[in-house]
N, C-alpha and C positions, 0 to 999 in steps of 0.2 A: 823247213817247209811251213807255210804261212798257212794259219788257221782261223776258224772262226767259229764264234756259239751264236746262234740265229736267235735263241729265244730261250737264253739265261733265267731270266725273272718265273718262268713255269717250273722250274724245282725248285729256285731260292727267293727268298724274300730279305735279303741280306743278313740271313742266321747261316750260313754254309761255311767252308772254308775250302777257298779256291786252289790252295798253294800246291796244291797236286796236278793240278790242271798246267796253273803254268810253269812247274817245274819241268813235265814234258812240252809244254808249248811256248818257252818264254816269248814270243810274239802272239801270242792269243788276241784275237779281237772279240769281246765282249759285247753282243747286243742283248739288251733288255726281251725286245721283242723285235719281230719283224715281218712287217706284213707282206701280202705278195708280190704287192708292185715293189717292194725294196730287194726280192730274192737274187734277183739275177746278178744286181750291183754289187751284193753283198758274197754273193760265191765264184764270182769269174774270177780272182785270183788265188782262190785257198786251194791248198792242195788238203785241207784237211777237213772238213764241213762238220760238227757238232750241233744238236738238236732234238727238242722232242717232240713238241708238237705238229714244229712246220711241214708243210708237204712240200716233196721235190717230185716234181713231175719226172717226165721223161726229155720235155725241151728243156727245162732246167739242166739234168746232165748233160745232155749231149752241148748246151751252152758253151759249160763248167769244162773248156779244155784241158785247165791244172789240176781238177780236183782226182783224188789216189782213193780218199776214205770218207765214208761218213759214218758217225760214230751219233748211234743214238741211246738218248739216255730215256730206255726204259727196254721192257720186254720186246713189244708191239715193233713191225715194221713196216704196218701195214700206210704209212705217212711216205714213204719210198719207193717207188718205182725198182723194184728187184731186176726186173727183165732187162730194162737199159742197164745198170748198175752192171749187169754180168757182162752187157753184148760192149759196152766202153770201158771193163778191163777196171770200174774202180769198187774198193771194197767196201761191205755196210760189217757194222757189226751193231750189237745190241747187249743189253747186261740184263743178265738173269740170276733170279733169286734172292736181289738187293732188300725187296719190300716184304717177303716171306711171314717174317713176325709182326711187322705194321698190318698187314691185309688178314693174319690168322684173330689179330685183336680189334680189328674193326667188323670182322665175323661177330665173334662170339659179344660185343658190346651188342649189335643188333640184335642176336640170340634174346642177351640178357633184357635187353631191354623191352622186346616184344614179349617176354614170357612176366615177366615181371609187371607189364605196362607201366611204365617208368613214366613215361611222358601225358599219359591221365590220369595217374594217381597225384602227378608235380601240380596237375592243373586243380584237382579235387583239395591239393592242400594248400594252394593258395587263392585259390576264388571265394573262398567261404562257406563250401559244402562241408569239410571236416569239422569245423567249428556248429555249423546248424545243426549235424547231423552224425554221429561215427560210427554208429551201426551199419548204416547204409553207404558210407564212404569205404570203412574198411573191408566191404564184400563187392564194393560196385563191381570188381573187372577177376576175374577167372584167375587166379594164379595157378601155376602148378610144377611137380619137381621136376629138374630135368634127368636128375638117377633113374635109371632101368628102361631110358626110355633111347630110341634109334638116331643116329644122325646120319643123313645118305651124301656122299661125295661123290660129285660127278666131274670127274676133272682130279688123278690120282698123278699130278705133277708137286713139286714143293709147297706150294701154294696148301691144297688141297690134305696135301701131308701135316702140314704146320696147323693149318684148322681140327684135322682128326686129332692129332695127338695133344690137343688141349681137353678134348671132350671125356678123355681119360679121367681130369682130376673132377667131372662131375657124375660119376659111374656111367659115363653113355656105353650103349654099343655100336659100333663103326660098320658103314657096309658102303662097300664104293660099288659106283657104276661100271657098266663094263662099255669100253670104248663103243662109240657111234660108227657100225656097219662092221664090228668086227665079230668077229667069233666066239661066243660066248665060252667063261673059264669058268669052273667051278668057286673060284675064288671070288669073281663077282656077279651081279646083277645087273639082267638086262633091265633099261632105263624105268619101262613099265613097273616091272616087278620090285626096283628100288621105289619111284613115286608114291606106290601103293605101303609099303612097307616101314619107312621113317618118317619120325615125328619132325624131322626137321632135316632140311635140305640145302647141301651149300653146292653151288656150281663154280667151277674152278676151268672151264676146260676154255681153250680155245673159241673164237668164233671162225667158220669153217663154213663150206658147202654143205656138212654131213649135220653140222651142232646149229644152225642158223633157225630161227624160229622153233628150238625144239624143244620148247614147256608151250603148247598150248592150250585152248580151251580142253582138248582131250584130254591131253596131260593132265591139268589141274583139277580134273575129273577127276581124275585116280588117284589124288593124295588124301589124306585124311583130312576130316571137315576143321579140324583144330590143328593142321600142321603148321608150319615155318616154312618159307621160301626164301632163299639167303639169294643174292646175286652179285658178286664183286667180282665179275669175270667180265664181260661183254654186253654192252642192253642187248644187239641184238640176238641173244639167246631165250630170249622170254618175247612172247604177243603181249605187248605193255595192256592191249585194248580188252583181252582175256582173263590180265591179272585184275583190272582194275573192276571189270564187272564180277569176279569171283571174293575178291574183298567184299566190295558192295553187297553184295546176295549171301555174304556169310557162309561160302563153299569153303574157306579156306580161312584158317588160326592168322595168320600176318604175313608179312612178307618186309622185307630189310632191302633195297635197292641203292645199289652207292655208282650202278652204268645204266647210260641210255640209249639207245640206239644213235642221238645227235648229241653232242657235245662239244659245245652249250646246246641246251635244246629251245634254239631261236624260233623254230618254226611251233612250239609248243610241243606235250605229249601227254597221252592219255593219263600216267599216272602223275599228272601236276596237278589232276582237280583235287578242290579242298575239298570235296566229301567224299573222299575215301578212308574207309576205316583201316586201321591194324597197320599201316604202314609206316617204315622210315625211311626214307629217300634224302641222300646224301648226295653230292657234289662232283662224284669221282676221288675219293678222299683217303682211299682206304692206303694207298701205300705212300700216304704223304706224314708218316712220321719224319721226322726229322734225322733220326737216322739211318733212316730206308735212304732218304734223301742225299746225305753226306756220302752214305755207301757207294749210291748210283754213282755219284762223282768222281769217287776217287778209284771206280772197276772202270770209268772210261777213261781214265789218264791211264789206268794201267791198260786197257785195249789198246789206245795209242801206243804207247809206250813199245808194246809188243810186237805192232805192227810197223813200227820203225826200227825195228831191229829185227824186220823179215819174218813174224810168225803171224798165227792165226787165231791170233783169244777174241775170244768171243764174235764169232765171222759168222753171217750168215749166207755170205755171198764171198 
């Protein structure tokens, strides 16, 4: 069965190794990238379609008369047309849990580095404030311990898990959220009552009808005026326009940002102005370890794999 990778070059930069790929595919067709006008050309004869960014519409499948699978490399399926995928009989699958400890350590780097100010103490020691001055360089920025102090999970999938059980080796204590519209368990906290309650806040969950805009200006109300806001889940879980005036006015300790609601964000977004204080805002970057990366590849040769041999790993359709 003849296949293809739409957009290769978005997990490797030619650090990867492919040979698992075409061990189940030895006919693999390898694109770099592929923009939309090249989709159609590129998938009318694969029965196999690989990819992670690209979108396939729904005229795309019903085009695609050969294609059986689409095999994408990442969690997310939201790049796929599910509906048609089910009503034309061909399969998606996706790979989960590949980035777990790449996205728990680009957590806690943003933790450490907000609580720490890493990136205005770097600037205090080489601008020439340290040298004119070290009294006043080594108190300029607030530090403080992270021992005995709350981290809140909102989103208690692997992800979420892999964050909490790092926060062990700093004495935190762990308190997850309790799912969006469900029934509150003694075991956890409703959204409110976690916001209000930890010094620092990591969001893990899905983006959803129920989870979609739901840190806003209320919300960010009810955290502490020196908290943490992590966000390596989805931009649009956070009002960008809400965090960015709550940095600014000093409602809120920092905030760590690695999604945005657009990506790339061509059209621009509130948290890209340069005067916002306490922030890090990264790329999308968090589960682009290298071997998050290698992982994702070689769980979708084995999805193929499986599904040419009649099973269902990793299916979500």
């Amino acid at each position: 069965m003849s296949a293809v990778f739409l957009d290769y070059d978005t997990v490797s930069s030619g650090d990867l190794d492919p040979s698992g790929l075409l061990r189940v595919m030895p006919d693999l067709s390898v694109h770099g990238l592929t923009d939309e006008a090249q989709i159609a050309e590129r998938i009318e004869a694969a029965g196999i379609v690989l990819l992670n960014k690209v979108v396939l519409t729904r005229n795309h499948l019903l085009a695609a008369t050969r294609l059986r699978l689409v095999a994408v490399a990442g969690t997310g399926t939201n790049n796929v047309d599910l509906d048609t995928a089910r009503e034309r009989g061909i399969g998606v699958c996706n790979v989960r849990g590949y980035c777990s400890q790449s996205v728990a350590q680009h957590v806690w780097s943003m933790i450490l580095g907000l609580t720490q100010h890493v990136h205005e103490y770097t600037k205090l020691a080489t601008n020439g404030a340290w040298a004119r001055n070290e009294v006043s360089t080594v108190l300029a920025y607030p530090i403080r311990e992270l021992f005995g102090r709350t981290l809140g999970i909102v989103g208690w999938g692997e992800l979420g898990r892999a964050t909490a059980k790092a926060a062990q080796a700093f004495g935190m204590r762990v308190v997850i959220a309790n799912r969006a519209g469900a029934a509150r368990t003694q075991e956890r906290l409703d959204l409110d009552e976690l916001l209000a309650t930890a010094d620092v806040v990591s969001l893990h969950c899905p983006l959803t009808a129920a989870t979609r805009g739901m840190i806003g200006a209320r919300e960010l109300a009810l955290m502490k005026p020196d908290a943490l806001l992590i966000n390596t889940a989805r931009g649009g879980l956070i009002d960008g326009l809400a965090l960015a005036a709550a940095l600014k006015a000093g409602r809120l300790g920092g905030a760590g940002i690695d999604v945005l609601p657009q990506e790339p964000p061509a059209d621009g977004d509130p948290l890209l102005g340069p005067d916002i204080p306490n922030l890090l805002l990264t790329p999308h970057v968090a589960w682009a370890a290298r071997e998050a990366r290698q992982r994702c590849v070689d769980e979708i040769a084995a999805n193929v794999q499986d599904f040419l041999s009649g099973g269902r790993r990793g299916r979500v359709v």
